[in-house]
C-alpha positions as CSV (number, residue, x, y, z in Angstrom):
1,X,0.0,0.0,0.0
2,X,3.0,2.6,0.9
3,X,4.9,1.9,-2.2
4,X,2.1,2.1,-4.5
5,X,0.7,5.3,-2.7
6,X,4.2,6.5,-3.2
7,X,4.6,5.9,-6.9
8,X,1.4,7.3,-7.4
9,X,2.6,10.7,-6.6
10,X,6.1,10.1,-8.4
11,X,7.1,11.7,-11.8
12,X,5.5,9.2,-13.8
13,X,2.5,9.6,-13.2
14,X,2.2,13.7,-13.8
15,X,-0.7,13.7,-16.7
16,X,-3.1,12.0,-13.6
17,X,-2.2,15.0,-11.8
18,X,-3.0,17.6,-14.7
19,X,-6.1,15.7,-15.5
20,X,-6.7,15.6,-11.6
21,X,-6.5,19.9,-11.4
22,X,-8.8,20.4,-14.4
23,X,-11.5,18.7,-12.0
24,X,-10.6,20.3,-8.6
25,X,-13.7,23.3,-7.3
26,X,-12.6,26.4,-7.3
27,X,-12.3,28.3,-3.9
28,X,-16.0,29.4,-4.1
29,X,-17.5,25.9,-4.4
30,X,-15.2,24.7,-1.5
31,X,-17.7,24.0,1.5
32,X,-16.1,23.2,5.5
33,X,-17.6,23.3,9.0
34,X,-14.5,24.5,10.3
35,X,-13.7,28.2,9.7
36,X,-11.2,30.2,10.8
37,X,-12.5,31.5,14.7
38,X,-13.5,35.5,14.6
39,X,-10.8,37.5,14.4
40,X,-8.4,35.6,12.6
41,X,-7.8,36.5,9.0
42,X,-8.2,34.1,6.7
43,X,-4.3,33.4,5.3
44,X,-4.0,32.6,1.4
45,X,-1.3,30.9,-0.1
46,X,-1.0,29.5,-3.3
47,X,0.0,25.9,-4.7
48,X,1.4,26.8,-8.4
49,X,-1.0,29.8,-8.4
50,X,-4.4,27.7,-7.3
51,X,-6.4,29.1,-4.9
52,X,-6.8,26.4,-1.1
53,X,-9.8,23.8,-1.2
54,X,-9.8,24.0,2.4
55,X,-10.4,26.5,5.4
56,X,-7.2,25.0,7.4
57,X,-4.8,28.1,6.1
58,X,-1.4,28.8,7.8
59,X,-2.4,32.1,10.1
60,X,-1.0,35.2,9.1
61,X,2.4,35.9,10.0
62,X,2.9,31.7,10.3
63,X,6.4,30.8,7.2
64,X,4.4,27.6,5.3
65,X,7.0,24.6,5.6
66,X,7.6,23.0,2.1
67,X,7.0,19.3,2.8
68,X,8.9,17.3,-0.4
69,X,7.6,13.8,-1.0
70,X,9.5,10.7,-0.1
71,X,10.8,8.3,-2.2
72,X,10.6,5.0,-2.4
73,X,13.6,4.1,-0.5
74,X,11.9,5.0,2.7
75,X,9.8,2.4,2.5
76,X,7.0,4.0,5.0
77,X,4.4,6.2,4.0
78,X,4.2,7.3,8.2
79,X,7.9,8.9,7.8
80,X,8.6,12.9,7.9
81,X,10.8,13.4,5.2
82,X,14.1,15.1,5.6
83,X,13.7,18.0,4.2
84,X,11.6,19.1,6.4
85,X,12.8,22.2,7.8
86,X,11.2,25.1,9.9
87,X,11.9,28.7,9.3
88,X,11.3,29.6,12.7
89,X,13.0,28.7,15.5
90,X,11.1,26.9,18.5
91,X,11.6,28.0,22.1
92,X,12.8,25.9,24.7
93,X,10.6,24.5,27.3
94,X,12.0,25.7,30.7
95,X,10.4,22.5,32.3
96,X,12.8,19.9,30.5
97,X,14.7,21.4,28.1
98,X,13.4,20.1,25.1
99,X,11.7,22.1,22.2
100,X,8.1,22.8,23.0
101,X,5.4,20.7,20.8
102,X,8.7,18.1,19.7
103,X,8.0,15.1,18.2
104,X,9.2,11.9,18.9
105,X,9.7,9.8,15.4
106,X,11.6,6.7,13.9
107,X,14.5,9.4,12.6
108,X,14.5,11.5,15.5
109,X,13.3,14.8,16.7
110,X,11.1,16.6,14.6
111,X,10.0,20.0,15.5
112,X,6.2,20.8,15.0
113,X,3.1,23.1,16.2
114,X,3.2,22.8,20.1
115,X,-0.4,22.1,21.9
116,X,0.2,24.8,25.1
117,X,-2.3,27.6,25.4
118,X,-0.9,31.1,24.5
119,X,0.3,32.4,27.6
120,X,1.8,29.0,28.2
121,X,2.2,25.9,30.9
122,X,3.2,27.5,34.4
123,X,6.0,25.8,35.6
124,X,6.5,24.3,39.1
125,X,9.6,26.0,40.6
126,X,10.3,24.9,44.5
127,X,13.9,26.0,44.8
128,X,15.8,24.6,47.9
129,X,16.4,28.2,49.1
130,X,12.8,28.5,49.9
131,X,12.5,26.9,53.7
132,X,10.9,23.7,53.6
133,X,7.6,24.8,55.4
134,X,6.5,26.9,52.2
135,X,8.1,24.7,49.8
136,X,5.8,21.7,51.3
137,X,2.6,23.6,52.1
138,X,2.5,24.9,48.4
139,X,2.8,21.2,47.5
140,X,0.4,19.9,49.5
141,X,-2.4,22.1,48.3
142,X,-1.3,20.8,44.6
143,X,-3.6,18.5,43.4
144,X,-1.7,14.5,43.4
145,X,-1.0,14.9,39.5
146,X,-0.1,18.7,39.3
147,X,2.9,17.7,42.1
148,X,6.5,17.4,41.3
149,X,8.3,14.3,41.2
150,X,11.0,14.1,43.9
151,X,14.1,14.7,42.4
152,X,16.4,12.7,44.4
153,X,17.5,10.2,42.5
154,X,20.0,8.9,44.6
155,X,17.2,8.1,47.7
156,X,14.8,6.2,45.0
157,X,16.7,2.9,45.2
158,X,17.1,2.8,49.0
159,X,13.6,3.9,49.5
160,X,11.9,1.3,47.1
161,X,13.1,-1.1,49.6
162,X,12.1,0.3,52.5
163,X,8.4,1.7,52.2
164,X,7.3,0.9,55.8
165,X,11.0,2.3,57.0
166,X,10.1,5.6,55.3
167,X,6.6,5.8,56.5
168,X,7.8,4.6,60.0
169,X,10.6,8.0,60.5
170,X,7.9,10.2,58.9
171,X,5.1,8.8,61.4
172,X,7.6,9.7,64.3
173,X,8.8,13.1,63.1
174,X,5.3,14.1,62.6
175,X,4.5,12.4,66.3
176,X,7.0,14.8,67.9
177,X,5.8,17.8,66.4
178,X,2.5,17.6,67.1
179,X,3.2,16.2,71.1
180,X,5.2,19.7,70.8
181,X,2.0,22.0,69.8
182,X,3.0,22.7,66.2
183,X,-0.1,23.0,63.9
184,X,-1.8,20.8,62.0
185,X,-0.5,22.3,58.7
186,X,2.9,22.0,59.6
187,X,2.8,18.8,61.1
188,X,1.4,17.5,57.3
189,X,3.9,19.4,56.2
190,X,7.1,18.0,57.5
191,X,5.2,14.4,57.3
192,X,4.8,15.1,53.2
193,X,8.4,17.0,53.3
194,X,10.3,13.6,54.5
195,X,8.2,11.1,52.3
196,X,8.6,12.9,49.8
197,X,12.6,13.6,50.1
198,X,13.3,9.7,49.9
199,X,10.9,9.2,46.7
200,X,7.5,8.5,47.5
201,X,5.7,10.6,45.0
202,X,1.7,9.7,46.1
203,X,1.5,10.0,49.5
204,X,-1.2,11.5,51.5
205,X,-0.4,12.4,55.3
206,X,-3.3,13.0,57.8
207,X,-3.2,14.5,61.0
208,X,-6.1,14.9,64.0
209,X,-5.8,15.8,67.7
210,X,-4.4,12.6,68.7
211,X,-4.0,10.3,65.3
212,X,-1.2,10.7,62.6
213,X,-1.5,8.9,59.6
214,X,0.1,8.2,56.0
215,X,-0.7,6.3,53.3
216,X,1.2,5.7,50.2
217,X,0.1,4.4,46.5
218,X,3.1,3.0,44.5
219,X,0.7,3.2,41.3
220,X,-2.6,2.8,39.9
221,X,-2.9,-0.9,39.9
222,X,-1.0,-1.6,43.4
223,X,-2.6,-1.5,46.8
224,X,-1.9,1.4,49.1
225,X,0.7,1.1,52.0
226,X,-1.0,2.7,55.0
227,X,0.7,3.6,58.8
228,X,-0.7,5.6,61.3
229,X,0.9,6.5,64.9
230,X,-1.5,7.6,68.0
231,X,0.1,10.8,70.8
232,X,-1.0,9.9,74.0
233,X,1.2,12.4,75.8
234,X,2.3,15.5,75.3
235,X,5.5,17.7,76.6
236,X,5.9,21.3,75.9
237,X,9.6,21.1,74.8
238,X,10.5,23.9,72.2
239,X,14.3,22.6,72.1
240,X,13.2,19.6,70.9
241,X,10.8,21.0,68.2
242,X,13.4,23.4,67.0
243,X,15.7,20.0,66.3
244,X,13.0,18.6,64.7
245,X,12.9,21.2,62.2
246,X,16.0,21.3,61.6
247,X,16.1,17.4,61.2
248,X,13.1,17.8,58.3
249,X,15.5,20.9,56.7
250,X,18.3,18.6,56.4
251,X,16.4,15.4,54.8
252,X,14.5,17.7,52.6
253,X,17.3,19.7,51.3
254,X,20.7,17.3,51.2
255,X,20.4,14.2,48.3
256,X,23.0,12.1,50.5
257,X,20.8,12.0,54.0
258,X,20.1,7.9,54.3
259,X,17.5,6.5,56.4
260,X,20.1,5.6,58.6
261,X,21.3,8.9,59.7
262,X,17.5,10.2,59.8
263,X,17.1,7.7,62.7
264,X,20.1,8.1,64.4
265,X,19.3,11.7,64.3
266,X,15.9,10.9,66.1
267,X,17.0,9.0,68.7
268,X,19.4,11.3,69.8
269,X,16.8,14.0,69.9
270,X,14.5,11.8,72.0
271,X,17.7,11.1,74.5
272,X,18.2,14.7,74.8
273,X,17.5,16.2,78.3
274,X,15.0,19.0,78.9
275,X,17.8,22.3,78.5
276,X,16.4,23.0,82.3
277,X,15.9,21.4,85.4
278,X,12.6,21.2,87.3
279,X,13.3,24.0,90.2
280,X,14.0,26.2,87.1
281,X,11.1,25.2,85.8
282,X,9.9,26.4,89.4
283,X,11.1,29.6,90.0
284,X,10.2,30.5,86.9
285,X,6.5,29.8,87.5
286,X,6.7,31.9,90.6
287,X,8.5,34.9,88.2
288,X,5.9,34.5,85.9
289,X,3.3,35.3,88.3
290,X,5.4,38.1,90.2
291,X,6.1,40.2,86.6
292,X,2.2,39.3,85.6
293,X,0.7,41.2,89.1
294,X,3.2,43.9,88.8
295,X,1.8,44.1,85.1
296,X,-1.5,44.3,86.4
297,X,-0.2,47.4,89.4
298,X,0.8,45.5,91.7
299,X,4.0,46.5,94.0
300,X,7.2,44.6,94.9
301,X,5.6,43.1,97.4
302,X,3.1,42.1,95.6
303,X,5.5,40.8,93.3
304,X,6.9,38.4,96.2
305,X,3.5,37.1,97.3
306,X,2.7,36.3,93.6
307,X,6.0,34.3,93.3
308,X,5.3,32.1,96.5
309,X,1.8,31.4,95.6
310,X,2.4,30.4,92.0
311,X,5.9,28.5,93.2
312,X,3.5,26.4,95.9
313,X,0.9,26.0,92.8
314,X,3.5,24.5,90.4
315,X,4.8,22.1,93.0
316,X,1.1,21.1,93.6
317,X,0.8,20.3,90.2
318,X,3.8,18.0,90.2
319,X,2.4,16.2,93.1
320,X,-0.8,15.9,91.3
321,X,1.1,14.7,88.0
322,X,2.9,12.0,89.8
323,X,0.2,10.1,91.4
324,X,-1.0,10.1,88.0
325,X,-4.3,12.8,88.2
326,X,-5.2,14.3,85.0
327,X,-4.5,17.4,83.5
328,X,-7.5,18.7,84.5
329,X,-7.3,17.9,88.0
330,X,-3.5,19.4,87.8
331,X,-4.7,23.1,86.9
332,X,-7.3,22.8,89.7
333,X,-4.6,22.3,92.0
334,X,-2.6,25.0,91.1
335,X,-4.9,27.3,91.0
336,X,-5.6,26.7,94.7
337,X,-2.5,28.3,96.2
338,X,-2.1,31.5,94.5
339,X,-5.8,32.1,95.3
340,X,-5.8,31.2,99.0
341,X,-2.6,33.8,99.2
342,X,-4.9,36.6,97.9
343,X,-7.0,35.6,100.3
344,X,-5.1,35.1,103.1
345,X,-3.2,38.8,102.4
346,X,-6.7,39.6,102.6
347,X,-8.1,38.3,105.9
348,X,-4.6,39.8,106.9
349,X,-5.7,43.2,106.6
350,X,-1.9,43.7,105.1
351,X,-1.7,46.6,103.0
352,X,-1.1,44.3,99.9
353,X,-3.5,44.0,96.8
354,X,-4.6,40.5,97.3
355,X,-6.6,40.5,93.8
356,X,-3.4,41.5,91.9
357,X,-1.9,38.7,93.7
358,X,-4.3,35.7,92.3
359,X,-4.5,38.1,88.9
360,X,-0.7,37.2,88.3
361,X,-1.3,33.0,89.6
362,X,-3.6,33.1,86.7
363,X,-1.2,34.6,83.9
364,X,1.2,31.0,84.3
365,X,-2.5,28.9,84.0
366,X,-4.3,30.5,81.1
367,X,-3.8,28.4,78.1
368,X,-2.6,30.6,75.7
369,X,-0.5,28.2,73.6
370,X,-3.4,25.5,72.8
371,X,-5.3,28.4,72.5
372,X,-3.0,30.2,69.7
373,X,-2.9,26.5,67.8
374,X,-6.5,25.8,67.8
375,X,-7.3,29.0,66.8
376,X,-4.4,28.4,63.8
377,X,-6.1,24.9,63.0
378,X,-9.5,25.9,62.4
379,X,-8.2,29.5,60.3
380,X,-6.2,26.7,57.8
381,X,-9.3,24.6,57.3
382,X,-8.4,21.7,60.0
383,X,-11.6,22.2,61.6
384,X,-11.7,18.8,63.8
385,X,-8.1,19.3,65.4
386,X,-9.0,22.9,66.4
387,X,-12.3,21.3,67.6
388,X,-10.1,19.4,69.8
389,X,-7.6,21.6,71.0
390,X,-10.3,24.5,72.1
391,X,-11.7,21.7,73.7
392,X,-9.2,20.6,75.4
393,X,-8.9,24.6,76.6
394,X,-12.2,24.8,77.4
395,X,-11.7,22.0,79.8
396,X,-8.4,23.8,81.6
397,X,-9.9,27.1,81.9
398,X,-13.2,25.5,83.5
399,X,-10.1,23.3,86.0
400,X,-9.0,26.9,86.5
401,X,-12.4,28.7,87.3
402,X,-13.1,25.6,90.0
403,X,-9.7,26.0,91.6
404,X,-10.5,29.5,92.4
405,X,-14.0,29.5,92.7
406,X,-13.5,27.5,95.7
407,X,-11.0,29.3,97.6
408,X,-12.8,32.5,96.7
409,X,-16.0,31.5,98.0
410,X,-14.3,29.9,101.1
411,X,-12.6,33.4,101.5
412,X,-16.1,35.5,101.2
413,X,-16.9,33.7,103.7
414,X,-14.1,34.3,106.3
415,X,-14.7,37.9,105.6
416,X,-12.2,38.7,102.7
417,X,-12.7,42.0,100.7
418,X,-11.4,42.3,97.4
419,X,-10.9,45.7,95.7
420,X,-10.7,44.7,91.8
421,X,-10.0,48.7,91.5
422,X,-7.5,48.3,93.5
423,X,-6.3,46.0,92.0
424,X,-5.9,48.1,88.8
425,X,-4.6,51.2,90.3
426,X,-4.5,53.7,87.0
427,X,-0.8,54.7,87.6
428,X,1.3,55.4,84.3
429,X,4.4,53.3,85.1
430,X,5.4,52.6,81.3
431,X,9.1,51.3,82.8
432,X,8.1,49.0,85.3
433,X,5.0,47.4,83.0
434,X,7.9,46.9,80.2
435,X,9.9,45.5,82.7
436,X,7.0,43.1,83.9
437,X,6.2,42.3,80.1
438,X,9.9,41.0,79.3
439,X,9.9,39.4,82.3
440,X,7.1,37.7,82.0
441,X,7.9,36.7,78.8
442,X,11.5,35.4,80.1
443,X,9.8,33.1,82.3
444,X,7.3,32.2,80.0
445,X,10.6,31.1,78.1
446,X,12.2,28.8,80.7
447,X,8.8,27.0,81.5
448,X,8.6,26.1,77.3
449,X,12.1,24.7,77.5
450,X,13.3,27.2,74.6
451,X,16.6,26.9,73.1
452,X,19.2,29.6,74.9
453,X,19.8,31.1,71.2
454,X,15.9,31.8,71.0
455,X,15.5,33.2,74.4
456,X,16.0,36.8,73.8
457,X,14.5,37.5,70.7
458,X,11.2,35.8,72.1
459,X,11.7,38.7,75.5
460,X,12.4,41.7,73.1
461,X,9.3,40.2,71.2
462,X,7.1,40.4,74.4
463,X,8.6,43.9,75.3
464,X,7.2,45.0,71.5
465,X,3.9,43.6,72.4
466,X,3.2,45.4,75.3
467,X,4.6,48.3,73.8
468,X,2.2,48.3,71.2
469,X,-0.7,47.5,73.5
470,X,0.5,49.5,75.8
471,X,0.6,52.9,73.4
472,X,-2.6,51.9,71.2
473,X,-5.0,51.2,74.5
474,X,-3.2,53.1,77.3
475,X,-2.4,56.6,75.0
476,X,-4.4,56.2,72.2
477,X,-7.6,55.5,73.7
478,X,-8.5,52.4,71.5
479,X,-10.3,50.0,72.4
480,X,-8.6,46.5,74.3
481,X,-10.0,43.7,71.8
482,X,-8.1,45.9,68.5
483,X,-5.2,46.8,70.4
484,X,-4.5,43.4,71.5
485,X,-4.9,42.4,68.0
486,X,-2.7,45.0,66.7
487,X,-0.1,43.9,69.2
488,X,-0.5,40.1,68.6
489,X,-0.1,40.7,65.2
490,X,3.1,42.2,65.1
491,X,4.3,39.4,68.0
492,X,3.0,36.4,64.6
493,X,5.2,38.9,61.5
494,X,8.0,39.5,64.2
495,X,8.1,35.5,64.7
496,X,7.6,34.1,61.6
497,X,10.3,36.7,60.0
498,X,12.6,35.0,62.4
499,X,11.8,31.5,61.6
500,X,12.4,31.9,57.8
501,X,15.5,33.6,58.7
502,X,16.4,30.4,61.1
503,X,15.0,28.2,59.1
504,X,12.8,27.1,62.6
505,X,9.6,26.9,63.8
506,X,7.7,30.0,64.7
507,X,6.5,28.3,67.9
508,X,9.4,29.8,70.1
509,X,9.3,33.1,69.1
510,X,5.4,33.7,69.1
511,X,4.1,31.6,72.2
512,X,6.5,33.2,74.9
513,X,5.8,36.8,73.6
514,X,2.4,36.7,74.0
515,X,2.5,36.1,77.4
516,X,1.7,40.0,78.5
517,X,-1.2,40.1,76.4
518,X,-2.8,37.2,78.2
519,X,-6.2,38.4,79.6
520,X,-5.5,37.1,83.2
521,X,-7.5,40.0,85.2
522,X,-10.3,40.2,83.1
523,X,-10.7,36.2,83.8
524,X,-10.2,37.0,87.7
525,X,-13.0,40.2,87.7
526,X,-15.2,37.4,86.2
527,X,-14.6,34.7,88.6
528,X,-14.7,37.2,91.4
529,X,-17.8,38.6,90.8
530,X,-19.1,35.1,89.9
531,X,-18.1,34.4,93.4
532,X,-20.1,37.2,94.5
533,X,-23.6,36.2,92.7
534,X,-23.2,39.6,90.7
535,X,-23.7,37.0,87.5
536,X,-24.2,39.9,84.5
537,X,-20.9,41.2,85.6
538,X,-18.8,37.8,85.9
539,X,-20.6,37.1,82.9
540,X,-19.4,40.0,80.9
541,X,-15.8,40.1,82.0
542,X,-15.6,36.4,81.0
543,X,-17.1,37.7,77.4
544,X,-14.3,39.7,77.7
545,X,-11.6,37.8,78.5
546,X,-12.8,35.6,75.7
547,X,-12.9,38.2,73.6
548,X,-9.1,39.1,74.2
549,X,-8.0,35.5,74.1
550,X,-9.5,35.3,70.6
551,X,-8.0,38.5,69.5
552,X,-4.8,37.4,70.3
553,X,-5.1,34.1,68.4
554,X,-6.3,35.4,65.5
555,X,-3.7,38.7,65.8
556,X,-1.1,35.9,66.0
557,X,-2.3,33.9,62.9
558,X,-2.9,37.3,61.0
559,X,1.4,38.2,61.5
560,X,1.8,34.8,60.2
561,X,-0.2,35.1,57.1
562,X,1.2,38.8,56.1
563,X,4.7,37.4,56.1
564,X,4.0,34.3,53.8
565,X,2.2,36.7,51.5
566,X,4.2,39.8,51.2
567,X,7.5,37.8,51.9
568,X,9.8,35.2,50.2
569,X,13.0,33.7,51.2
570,X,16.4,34.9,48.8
571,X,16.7,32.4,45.9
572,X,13.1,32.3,45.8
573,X,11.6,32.0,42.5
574,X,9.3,34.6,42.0
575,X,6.8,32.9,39.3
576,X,6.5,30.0,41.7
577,X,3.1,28.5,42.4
578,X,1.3,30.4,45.6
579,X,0.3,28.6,48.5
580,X,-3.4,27.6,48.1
581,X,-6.0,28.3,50.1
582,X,-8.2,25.4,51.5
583,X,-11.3,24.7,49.1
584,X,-14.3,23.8,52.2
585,X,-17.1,25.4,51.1
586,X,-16.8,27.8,48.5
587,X,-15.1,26.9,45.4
588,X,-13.1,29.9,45.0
């Protein structure tokens, strides 16, 4: 069929041709459902001076390629001849480096029209400059076949054989970080980040409150590989997180980082010892509390009855942890001894605010960092873990409220008075109260078991936020819910500008630093005048102590978001893809 399909058009056979011509419509007679699209002349070329029989013209602009026929020696009618030539030189495609539109044939690479729409294919550029967390959260908001391919080549071999080894480190990275507070999104973000460093291309990580999982599809036709790991406990220990992330940087970003060295890596953080010891972890309960009621107006002695009460709570709350109590039953506990020193000062008739006293035991109990997170959660679309986790606070504060409900009402019965003006004096001491708020946010340091290196950027970060509180609310005039926004905002950009820089989890710079803004005497005007059967006002200062406790979650959240928008790390490519936001309900 090809050679007489050939010969047909050869040079013997050029009177069937003539004869052919003399029969051919003219232009006018030529009839085709597919015209040219509005807007697009309609090119006319020529064939030894015919007019076109068909509507398929070469655009405008567009050099016709002279296609010569083939002779018989090819010996396929399905080859492109090799004369075929183009005028017009082809750009490269930045993805692969091969001619866009090239086709593949039996005599090599033959450049023709490329099928890419006119502004063309965006390309999928996650440089290893960009720190990990960006570079994974972009990816996991990709749908499975818009993702990139790992490019480790070097990892495949060793990971082919050791699936459940790969799934198994990434299942106890992600354990760790979430144990340590770290949101959801990062958690599935590091969990993606490490499976996907040692070549597992389609895997899909899940994280809840108290479940990680992971499952991985080799292909279409195989059956997934699926792992999941449960936290039971959890230990605030920001030195650990920090080596965590710094574990994840180095799998994610060296090709020679074996499976090996990932788990020797792991147990060595495990091993490692809190950075301090437990009567540090005392004394700086008991500083905590002493900055927080100077905070609140309070005087140095004020400061040292705050210490003592919060330094008897915390060692309460060991005793409580020990005989194996639940948390809930631990923050009752220690909120009984600041509270009963209020109240004793009280009954004392000492010339010592007692309410500033159990205002600055609360500061070290209120929640603020399961706060912050669930708040985080349900902001990124992980609406059951934030469930959870404000939850979970719910349950503390209401261990909290009984702890000091009980020694309060004990107290109005023995006669106590509490002043809550006085408790508040409206003195202007903008010195001591940045002092307090460093402080406070020093302590709050030790009792998260930062890394030294992290400790005073997290205490000038405090010192900022009560700055800014202090000027919009105290000078200004505005209103305590948008200051404390304002304030909490600039704590998240502050702390996630230093984390890109460190290449680190935000956690240790944001958590400590918000520590001033905490709304401990709003929550103690509430529970006082609870205690007093005055229920519209203890219900209205607990509003507001929500209210401020929301404000600085979402403030926190807001600083994080500003810097991933506005911000990219150097090396960065600029026409990378952009983080996607979570499709729940709306389909924008």
């Amino acid at each position: 069929m090809a050679s007489k399909a050939q010969g047909r058009q050869g040079t013997g056979h050029a009177g069937d041709v003539d004869e052919a011509r003399e029969h051919k419509p003219q232009s006018d007679e030529a009839h085709s459902a597919f015209t040219a699209p509005h807007g697009l002349p309609r090119a006319s070329h020529s064939i030894d001076g015919e007019h076109p029989t068909s509507e398929f013209a070469i655009p405008s602009g567009l050099p016709a390629e002279v296609v010569d026929a083939p002779s018989e020696a090819e010996g396929s009618a399905f080859v492109l001849p090799g004369s075929t030539t183009s005028s017009t030189p082809i750009p490269e495609s930045p993805a692969s480096g091969a001619p866009n539109g090239s086709i593949a044939s039996g005599r090599g690479t033959t450049r023709g029209p490329a099928f890419t729409p006119p502004h063309g294919i965006p390309v999928i550029r996650l440089t290893k400059e960009t720190p990990w967390q960006d570079r994974m959260r972009t990816m996991l908001r990709m749908p499975v076949g818009e993702r990139p391919v790992p490019e480790r080549v070097e990892k495949h071999a060793e990971s082919a054989l050791a699936v459940p080894r790969v799934l198994d480190i990434t299942l106890r990275i992600g354990e760790i970080l979430l144990a340590g507070g770290e949101g959801a999104e990062d958690v599935e973000a590091a969990m993606f980040g490490v499976a996907h460093a040692y070549g597992l291309e389609r895997c899909e990580p899940t994280v809840t409150f108290t479940l990680l999982s992971i499952s991985y599809q080799p292909s279409l036709v195989d059956d997934p590989v699926t792992a999941s790991r449960t936290v039971r406990r959890r230990a605030v220990d920001y030195t650990r997180l920090s080596a965590v992330f710094a574990l994840v940087d180095d799998i994610t970003s060296q090709d020679d980082f074996t499976l090996e060295e990932a788990y020797r890596r792991l147990a060595e953080i495990r091993r490692n010892r809190h950075p301090y010891p437990g009567w540090a972890l005392t004394v700086a309960s008991g500083a905590l509390a002493g900055a927080a009621s100077l905070l609140v107006g309070g005087s140095w002695l004020v400061f040292v009855a705050a210490a003592v009460g919060a330094m008897l709570g915390d060692r309460l709350a060991w005793l409580a942890s020990g005989r194996g109590l639940p948390e809930f039953y631990q923050f009752v506990a220690a909120a009984m001894p600041p509270a009963a020193m209020g109240v004793g000062l009280s009954l004392a008739h000492a010339n010592v605010q007692g309410s500033a006293v159990i205002t600055g035991g609360l500061f070290a109990l209120i929640p603020g960092r399961a706060l912050v997170a669930g708040v985080q959660d349900g902001l990124t679309g992980y609406y059951i873990t934030a469930s959870a986790r404000l939850l979970e606070v719910m349950y503390l504060i209401v261990g909290i409220v009984i702890g000091v409900l009980t020694v309060l009402f004990v107290g109005l019965r023995l006669g106590a008075n509490f002043n809550p003006e006085a408790a508040l004096r409206g003195d202007e001491r903008p010195v001591v109260q940045l002092f307090s708020a460093m402080l406070l946010a020093l302590a709050f340091c030790v009792l998260l078991q930062q890394e030294r290196s992290t400790v005073l950027f997290a205490t000038l970060n405090g010192g900022v936020a009560w700055l800014v509180y202090g000027s919009m609310h105290d000078v200004a005039g505005i209103p305590a819910v948008a200051s404390t926004t304002a304030a909490a905002g600039l704590v998240g950009l502050f702390g996630q500008l230093l984390s890109r820089y460190r290449y680190a989890s935000a956690l240790p710079y944001v958590t400590a630093a918000i520590g001033p803004l905490l709304p401990g005497s709003a929550t103690y005007f509430g529970l006082l005048a609870l205690a007093q059967k005055n229920l519209d006002a203890g219900i209205s200062s607990l509003t507001r102590a929500a209210s401020l406790a929301l404000a600085i979650a979402i403030g926190v959240n807001l600083g994080n978001e500003i810097a991933r928008l506005f911000l990219r790390a150097p090396g960065a490519e600029t026409g990378g893809p952009l983080r996607r936001a979570a499709k729940r309900t709306r389909g924008f």
